[in-house]
VOPA-628269 format. One record per residue: residue in one letter; z, y, x of N, C-alpha, C in turn. Coordinates in Angstrom, 2 decimals. Atoms other than C-alpha are relative to their C-alpha. Layout:
// VOPA-628269
<r><res>A</res><n_c3>Z</n_c3><n_c2>Y</n_c2><n_c1>X</n_c1><ca_c3>Z</ca_c3><ca_c2>Y</ca_c2><ca_c1>X</ca_c1><c_c3>Z</c_c3><c_c2>Y</c_c2><c_c1>X</c_c1></r>
...
END
This chain:
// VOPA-628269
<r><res>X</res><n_c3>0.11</n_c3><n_c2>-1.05</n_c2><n_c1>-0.96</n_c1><ca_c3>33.60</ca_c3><ca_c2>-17.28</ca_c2><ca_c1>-0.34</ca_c1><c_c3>-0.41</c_c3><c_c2>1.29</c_c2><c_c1>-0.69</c_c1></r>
<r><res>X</res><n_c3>0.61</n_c3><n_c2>-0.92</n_c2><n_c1>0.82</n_c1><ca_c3>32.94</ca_c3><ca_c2>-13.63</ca_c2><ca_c1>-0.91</ca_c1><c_c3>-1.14</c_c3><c_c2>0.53</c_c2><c_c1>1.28</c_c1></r>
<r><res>X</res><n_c3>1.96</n_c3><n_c2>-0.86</n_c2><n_c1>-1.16</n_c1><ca_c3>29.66</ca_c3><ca_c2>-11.39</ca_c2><ca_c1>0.67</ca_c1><c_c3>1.22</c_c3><c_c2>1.23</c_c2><c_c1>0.50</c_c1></r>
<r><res>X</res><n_c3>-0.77</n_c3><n_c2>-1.07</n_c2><n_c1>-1.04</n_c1><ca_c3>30.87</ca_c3><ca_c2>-8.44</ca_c2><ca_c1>3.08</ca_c1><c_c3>-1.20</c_c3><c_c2>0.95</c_c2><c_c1>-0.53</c_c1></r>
<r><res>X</res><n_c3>1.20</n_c3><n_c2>-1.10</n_c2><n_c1>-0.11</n_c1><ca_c3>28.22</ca_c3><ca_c2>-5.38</ca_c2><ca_c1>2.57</ca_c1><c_c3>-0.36</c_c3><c_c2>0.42</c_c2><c_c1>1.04</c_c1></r>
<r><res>X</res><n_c3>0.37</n_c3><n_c2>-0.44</n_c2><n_c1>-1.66</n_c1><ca_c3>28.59</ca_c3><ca_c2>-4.58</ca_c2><ca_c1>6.50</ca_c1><c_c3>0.28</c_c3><c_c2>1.72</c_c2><c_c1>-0.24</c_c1></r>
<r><res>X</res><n_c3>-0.84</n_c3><n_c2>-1.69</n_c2><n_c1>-0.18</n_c1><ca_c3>28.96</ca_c3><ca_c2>-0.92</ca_c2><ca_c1>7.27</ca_c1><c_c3>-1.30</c_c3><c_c2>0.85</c_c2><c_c1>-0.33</c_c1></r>
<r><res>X</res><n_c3>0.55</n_c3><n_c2>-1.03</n_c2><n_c1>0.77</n_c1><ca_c3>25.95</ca_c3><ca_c2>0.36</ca_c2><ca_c1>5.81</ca_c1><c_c3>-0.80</c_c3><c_c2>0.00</c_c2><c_c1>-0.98</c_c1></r>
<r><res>X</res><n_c3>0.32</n_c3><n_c2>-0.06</n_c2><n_c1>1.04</n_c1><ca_c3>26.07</ca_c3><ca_c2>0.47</ca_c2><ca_c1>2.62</ca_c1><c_c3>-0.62</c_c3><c_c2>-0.68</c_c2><c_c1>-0.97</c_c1></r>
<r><res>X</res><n_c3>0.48</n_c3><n_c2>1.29</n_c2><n_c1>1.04</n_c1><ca_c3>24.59</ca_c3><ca_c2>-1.63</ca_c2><ca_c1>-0.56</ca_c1><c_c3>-0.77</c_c3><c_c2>1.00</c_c2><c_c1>-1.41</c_c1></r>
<r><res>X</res><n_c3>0.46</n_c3><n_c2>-0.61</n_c2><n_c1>0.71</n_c1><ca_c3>21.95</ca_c3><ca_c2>-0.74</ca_c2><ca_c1>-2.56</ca_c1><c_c3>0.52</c_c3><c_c2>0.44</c_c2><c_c1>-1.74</c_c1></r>
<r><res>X</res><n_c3>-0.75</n_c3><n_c2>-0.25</n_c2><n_c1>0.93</n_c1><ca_c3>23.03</ca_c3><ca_c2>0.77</ca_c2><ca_c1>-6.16</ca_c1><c_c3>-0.32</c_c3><c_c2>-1.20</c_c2><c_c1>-0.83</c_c1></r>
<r><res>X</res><n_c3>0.88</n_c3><n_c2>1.45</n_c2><n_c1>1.25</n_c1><ca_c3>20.53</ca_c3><ca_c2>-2.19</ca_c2><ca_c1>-8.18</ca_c1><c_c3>1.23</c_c3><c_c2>-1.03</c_c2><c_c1>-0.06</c_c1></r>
<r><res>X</res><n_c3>-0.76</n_c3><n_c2>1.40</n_c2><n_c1>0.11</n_c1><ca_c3>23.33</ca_c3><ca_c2>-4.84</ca_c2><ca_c1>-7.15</ca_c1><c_c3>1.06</c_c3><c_c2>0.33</c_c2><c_c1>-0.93</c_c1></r>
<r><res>X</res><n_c3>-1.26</n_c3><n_c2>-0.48</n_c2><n_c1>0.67</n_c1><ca_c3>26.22</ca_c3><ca_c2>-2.84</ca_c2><ca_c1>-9.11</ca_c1><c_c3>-0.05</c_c3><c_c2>-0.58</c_c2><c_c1>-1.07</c_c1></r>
<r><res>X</res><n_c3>0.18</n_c3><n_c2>0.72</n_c2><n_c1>1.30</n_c1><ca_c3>24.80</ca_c3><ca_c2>-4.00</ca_c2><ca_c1>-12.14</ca_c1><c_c3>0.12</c_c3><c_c2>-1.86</c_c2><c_c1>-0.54</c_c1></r>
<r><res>X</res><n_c3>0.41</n_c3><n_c2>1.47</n_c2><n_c1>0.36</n_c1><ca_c3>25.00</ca_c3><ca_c2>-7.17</ca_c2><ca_c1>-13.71</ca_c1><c_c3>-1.42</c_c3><c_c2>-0.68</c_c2><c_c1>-0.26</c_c1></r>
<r><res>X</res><n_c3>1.16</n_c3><n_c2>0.55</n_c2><n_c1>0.17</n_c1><ca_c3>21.88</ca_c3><ca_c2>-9.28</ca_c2><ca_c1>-13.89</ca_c1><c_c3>-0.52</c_c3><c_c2>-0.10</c_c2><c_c1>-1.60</c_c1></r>
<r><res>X</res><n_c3>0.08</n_c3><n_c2>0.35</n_c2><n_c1>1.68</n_c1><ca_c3>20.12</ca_c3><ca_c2>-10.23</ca_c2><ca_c1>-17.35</ca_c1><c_c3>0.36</c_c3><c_c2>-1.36</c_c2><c_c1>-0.48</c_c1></r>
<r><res>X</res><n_c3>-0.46</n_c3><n_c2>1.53</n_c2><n_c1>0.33</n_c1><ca_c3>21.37</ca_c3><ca_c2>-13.70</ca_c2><ca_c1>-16.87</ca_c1><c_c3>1.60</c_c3><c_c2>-0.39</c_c2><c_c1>0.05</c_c1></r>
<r><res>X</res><n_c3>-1.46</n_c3><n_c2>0.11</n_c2><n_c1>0.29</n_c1><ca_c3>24.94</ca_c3><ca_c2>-12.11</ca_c2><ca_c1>-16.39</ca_c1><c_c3>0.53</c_c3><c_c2>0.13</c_c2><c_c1>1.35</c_c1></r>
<r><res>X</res><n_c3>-0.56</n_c3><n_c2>0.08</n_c2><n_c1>-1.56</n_c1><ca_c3>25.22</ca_c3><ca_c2>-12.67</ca_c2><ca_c1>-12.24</ca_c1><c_c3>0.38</c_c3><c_c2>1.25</c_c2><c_c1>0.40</c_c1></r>
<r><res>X</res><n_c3>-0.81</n_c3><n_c2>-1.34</n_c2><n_c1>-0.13</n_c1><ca_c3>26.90</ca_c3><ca_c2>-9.99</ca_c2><ca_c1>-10.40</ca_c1><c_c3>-0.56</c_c3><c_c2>0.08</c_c2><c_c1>1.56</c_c1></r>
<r><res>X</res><n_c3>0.62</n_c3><n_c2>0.44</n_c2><n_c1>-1.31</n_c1><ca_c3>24.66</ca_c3><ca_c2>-9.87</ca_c2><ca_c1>-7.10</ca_c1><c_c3>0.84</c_c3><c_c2>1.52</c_c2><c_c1>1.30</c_c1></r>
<r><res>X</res><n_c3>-1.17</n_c3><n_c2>-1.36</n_c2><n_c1>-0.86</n_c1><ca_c3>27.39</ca_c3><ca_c2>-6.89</ca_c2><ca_c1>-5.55</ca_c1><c_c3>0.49</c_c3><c_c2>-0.75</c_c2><c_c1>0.91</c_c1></r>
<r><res>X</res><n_c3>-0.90</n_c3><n_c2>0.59</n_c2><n_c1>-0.61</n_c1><ca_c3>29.20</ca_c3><ca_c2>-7.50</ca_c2><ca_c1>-2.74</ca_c1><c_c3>1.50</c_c3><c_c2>0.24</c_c2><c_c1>-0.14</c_c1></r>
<r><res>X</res><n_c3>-1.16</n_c3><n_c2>-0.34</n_c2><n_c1>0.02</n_c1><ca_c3>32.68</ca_c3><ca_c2>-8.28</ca_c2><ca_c1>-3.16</ca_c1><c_c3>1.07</c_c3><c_c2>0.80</c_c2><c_c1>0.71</c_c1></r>
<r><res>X</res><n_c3>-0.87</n_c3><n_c2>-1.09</n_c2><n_c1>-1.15</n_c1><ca_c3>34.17</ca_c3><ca_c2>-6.70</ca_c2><ca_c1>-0.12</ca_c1><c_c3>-1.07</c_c3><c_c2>1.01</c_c2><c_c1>0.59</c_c1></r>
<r><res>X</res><n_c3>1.31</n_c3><n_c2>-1.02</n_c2><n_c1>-0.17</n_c1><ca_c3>32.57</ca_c3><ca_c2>-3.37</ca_c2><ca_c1>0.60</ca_c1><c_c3>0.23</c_c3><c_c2>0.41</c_c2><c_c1>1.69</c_c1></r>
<r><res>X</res><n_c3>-0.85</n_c3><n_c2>-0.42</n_c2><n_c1>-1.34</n_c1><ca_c3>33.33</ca_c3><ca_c2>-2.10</ca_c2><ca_c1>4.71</ca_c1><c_c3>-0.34</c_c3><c_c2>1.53</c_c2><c_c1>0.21</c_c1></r>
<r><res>X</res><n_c3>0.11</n_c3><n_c2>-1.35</n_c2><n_c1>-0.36</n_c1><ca_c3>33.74</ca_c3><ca_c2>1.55</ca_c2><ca_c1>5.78</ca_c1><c_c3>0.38</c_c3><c_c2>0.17</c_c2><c_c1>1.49</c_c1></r>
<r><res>X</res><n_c3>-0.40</n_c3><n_c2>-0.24</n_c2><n_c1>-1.35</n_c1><ca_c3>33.40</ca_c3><ca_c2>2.37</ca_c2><ca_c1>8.99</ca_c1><c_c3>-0.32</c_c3><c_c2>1.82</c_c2><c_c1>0.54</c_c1></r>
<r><res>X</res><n_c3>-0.19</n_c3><n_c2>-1.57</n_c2><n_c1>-0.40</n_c1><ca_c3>33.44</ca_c3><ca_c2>6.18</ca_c2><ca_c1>11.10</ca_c1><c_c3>-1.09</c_c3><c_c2>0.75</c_c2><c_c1>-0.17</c_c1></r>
<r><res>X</res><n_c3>0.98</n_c3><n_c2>-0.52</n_c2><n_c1>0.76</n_c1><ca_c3>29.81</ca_c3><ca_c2>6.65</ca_c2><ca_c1>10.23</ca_c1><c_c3>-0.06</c_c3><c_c2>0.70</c_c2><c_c1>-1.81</c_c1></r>
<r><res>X</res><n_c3>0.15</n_c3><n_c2>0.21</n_c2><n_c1>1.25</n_c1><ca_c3>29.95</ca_c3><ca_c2>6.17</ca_c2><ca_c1>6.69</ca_c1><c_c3>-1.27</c_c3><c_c2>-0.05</c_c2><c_c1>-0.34</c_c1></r>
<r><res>X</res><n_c3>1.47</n_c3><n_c2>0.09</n_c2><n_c1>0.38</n_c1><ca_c3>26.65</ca_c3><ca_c2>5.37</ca_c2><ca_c1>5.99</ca_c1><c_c3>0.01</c_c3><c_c2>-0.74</c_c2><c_c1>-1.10</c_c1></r>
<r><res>X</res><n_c3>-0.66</n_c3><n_c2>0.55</n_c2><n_c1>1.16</n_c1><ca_c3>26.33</ca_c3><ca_c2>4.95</ca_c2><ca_c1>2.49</ca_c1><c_c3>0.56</c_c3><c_c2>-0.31</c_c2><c_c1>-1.09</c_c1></r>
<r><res>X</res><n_c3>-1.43</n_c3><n_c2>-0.12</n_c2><n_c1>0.81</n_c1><ca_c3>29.23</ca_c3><ca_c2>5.57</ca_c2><ca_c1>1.23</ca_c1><c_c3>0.24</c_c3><c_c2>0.98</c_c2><c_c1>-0.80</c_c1></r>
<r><res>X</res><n_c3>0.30</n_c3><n_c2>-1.53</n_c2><n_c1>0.98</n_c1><ca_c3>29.18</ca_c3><ca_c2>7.77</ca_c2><ca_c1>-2.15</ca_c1><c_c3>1.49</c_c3><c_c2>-0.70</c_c2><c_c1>-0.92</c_c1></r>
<r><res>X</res><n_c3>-0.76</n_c3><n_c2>0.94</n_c2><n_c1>0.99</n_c1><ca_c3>31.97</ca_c3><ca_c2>7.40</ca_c2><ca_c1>-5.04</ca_c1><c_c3>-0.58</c_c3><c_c2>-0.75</c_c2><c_c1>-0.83</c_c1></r>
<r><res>X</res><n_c3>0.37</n_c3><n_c2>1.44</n_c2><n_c1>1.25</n_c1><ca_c3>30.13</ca_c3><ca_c2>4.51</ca_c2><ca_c1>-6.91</ca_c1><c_c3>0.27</c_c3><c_c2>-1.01</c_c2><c_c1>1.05</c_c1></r>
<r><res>X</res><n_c3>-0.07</n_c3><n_c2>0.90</n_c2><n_c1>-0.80</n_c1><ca_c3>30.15</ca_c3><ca_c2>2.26</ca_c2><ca_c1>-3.54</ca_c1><c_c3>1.82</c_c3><c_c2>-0.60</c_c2><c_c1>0.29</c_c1></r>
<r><res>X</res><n_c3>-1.27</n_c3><n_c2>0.54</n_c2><n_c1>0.11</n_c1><ca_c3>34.34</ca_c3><ca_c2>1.83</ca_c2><ca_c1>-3.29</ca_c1><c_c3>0.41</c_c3><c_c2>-0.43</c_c2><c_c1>-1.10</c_c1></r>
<r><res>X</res><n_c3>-0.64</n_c3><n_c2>0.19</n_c2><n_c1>1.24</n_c1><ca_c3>35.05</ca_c3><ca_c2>1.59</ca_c2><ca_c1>-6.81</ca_c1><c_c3>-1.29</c_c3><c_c2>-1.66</c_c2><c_c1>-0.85</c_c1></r>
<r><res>X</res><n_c3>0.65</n_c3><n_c2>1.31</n_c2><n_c1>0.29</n_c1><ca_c3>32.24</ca_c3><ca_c2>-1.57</ca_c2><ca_c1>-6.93</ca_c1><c_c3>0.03</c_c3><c_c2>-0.99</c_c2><c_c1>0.81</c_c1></r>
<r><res>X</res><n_c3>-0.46</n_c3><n_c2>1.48</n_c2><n_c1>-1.16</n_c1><ca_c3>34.01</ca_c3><ca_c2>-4.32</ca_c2><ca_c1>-5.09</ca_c1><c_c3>1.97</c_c3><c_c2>-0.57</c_c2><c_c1>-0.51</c_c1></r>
<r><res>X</res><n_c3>-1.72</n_c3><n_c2>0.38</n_c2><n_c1>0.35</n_c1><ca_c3>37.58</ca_c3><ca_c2>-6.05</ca_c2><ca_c1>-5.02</ca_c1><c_c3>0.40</c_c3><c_c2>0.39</c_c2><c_c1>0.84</c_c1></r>
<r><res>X</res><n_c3>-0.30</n_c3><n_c2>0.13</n_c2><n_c1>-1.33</n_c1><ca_c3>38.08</ca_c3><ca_c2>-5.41</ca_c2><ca_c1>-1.21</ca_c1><c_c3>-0.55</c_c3><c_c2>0.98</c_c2><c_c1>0.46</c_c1></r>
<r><res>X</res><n_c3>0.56</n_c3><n_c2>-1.22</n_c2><n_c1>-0.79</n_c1><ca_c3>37.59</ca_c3><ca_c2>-2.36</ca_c2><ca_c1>0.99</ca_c1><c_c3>0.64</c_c3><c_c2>-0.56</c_c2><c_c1>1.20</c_c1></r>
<r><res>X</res><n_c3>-0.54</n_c3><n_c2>-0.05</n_c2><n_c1>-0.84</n_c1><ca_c3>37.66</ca_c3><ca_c2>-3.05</ca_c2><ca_c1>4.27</ca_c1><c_c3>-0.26</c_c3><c_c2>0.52</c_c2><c_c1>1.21</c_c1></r>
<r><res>X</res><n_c3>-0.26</n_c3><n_c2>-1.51</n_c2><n_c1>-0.65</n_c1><ca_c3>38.47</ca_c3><ca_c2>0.09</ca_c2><ca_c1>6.83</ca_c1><c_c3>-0.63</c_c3><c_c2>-0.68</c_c2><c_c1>1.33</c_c1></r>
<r><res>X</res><n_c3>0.49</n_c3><n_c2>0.26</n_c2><n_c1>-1.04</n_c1><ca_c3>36.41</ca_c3><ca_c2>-0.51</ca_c2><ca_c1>10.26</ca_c1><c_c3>0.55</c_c3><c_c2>0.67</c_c2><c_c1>0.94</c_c1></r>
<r><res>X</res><n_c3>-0.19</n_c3><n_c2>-1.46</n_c2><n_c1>-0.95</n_c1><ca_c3>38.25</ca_c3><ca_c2>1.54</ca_c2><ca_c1>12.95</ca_c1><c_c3>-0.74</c_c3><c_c2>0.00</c_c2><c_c1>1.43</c_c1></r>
<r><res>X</res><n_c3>0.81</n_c3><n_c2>0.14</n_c2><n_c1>-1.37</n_c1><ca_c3>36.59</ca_c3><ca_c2>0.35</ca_c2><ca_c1>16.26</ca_c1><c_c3>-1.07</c_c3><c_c2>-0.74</c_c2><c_c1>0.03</c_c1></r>
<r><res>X</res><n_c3>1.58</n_c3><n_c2>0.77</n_c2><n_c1>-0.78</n_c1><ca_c3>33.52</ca_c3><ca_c2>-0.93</ca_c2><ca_c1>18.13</ca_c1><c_c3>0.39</c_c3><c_c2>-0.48</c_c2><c_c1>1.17</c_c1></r>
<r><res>X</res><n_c3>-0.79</n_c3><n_c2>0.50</n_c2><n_c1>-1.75</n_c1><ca_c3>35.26</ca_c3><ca_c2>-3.38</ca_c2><ca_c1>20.54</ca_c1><c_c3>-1.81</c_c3><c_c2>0.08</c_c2><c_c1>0.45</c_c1></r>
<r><res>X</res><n_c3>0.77</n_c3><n_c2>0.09</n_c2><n_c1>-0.78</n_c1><ca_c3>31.65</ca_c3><ca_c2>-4.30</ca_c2><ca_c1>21.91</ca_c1><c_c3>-0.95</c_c3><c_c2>0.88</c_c2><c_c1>0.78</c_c1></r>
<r><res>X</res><n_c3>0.36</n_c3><n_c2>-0.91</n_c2><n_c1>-0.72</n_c1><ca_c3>30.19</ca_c3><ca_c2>-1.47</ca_c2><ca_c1>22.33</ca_c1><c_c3>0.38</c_c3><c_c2>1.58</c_c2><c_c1>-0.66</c_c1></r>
<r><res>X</res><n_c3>-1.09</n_c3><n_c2>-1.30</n_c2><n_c1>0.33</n_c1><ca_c3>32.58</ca_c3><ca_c2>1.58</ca_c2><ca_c1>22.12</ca_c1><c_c3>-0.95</c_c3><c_c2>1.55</c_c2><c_c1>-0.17</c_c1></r>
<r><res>X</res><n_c3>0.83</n_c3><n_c2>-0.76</n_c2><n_c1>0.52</n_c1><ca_c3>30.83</ca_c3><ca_c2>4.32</ca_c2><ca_c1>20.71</ca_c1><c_c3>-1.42</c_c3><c_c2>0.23</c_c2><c_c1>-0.65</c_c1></r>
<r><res>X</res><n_c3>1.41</n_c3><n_c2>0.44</n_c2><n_c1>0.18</n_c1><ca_c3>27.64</ca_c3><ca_c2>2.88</ca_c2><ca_c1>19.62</ca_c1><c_c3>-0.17</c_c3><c_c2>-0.60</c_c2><c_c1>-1.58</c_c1></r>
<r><res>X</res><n_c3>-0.27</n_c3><n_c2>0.71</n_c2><n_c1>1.11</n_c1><ca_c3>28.88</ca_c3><ca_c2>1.30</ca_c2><ca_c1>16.27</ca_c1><c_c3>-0.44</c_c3><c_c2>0.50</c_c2><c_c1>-0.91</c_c1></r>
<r><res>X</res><n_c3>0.85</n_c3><n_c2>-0.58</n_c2><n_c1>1.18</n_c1><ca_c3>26.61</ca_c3><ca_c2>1.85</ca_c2><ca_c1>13.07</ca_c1><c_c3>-1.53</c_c3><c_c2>0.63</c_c2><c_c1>0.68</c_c1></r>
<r><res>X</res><n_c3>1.57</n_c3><n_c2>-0.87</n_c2><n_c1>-0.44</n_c1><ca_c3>23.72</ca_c3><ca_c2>3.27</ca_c2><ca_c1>15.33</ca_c1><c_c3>-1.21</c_c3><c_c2>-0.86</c_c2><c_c1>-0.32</c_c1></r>
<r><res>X</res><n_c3>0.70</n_c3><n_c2>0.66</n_c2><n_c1>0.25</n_c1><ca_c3>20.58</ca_c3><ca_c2>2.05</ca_c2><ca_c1>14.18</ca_c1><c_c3>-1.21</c_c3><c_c2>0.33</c_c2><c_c1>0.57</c_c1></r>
<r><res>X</res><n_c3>0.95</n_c3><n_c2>-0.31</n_c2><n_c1>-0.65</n_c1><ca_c3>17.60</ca_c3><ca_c2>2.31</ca_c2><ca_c1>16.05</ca_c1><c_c3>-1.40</c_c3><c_c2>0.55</c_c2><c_c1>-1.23</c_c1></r>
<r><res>X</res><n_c3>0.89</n_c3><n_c2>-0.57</n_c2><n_c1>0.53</n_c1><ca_c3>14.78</ca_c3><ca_c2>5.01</ca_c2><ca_c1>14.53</ca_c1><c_c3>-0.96</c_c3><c_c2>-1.18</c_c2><c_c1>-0.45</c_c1></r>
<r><res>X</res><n_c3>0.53</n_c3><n_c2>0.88</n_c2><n_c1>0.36</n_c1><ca_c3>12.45</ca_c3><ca_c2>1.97</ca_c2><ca_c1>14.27</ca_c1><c_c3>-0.18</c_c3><c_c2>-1.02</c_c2><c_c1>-1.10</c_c1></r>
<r><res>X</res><n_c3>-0.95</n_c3><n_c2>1.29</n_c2><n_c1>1.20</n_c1><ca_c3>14.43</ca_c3><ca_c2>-0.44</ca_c2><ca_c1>12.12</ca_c1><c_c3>0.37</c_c3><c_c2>0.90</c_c2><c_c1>-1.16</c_c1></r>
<r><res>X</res><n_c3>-0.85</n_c3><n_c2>-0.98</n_c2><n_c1>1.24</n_c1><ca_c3>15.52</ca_c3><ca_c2>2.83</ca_c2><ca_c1>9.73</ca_c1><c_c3>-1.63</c_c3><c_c2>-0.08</c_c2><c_c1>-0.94</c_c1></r>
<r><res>X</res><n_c3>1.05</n_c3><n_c2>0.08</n_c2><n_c1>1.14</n_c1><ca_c3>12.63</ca_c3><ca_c2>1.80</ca_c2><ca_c1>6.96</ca_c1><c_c3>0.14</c_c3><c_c2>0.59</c_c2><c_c1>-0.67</c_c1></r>
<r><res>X</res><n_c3>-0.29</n_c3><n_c2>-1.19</n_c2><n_c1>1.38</n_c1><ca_c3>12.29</ca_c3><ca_c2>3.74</ca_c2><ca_c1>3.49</ca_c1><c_c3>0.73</c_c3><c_c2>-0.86</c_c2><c_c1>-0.33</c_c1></r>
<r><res>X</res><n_c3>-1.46</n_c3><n_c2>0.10</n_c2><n_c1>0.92</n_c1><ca_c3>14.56</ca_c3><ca_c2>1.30</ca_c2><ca_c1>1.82</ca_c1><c_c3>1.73</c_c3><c_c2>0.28</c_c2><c_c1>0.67</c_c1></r>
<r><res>X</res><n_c3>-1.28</n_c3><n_c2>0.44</n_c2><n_c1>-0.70</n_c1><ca_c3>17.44</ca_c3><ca_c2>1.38</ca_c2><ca_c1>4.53</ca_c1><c_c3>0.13</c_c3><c_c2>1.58</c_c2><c_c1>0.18</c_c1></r>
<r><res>X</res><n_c3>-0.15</n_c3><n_c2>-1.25</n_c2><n_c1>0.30</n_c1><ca_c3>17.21</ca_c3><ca_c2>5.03</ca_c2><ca_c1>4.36</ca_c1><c_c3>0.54</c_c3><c_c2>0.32</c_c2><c_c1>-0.65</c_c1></r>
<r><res>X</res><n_c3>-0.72</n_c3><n_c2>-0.91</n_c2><n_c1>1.09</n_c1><ca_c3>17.83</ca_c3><ca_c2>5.33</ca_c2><ca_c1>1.04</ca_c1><c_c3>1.18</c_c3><c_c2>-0.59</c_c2><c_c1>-0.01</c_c1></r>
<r><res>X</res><n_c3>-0.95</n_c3><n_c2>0.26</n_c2><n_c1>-0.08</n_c1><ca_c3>20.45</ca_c3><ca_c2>3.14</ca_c2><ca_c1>1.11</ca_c1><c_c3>1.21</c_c3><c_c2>0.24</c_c2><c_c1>0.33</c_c1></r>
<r><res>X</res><n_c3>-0.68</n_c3><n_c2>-0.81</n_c2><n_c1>-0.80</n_c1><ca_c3>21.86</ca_c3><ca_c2>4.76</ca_c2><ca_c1>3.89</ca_c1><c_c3>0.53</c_c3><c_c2>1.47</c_c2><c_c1>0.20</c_c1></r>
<r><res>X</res><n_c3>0.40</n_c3><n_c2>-1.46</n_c2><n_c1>0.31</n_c1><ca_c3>20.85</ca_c3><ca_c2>8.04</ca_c2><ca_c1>2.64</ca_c1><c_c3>0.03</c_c3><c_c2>1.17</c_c2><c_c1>1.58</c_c1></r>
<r><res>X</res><n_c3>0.67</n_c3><n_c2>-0.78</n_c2><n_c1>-1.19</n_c1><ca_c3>19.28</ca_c3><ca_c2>8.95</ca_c2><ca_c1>5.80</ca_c1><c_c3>-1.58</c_c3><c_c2>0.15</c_c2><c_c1>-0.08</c_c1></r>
<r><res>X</res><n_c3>1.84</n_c3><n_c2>-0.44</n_c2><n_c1>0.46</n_c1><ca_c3>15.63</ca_c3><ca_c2>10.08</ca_c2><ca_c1>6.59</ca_c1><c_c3>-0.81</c_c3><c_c2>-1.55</c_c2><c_c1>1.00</c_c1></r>
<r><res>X</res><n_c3>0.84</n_c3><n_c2>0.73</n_c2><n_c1>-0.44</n_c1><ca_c3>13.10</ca_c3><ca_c2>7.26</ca_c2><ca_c1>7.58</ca_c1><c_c3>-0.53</c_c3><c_c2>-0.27</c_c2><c_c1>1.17</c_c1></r>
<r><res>X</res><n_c3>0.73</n_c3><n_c2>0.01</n_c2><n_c1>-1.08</n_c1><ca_c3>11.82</ca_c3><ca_c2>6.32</ca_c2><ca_c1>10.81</ca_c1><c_c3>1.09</c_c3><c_c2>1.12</c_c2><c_c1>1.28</c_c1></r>
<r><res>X</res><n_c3>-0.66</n_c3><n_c2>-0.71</n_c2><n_c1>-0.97</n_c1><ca_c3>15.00</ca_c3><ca_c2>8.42</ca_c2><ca_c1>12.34</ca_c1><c_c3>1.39</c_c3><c_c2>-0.76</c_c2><c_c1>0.34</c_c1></r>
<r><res>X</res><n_c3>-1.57</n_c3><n_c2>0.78</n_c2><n_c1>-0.86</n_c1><ca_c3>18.10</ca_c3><ca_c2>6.82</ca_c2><ca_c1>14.40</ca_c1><c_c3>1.14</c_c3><c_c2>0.62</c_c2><c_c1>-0.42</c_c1></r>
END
């Protein structure tokens, strides 16, 4: 099987190879209408891009993350500000 990254984004640490050689990246990276994330090092570190165009479940709401849940690491990740939705 391969890992998905989801739609926002993957920290840069995994790009690298490990010191034991592992490759802890995800193979398929996803982009969706946000882009949260998404810089040129994040497409060009995967085998698989795959394009998100809708939010069947909830149609306009897709990638929103509630201010709460936005921690300092999912921030940076996200390269948004902390503690904001």
């Amino acid at each position: 099987g391969r890992s998905n990254s989801g739609e926002g984004g993957e920290n840069v640490n995994r790009f690298e190879y490990d010191e034991n050689g592992d490759w802890r990246r995800s193979a398929i990276k996803q982009v969706a209408s946000g882009r949260f994330g998404v810089t040129s090092h994040y497409p060009t570190n995967c085998t698989d891009i795959q394009i998100k165009m809708a939010q069947g479940a909830k149609p306009g709401e897709g990638g929103q993350l509630p201010g709460h849940k936005v921690y300092p690491w999912v921030a940076e990740v996200r390269h948004s500000t902390p503690g904001v939705g």
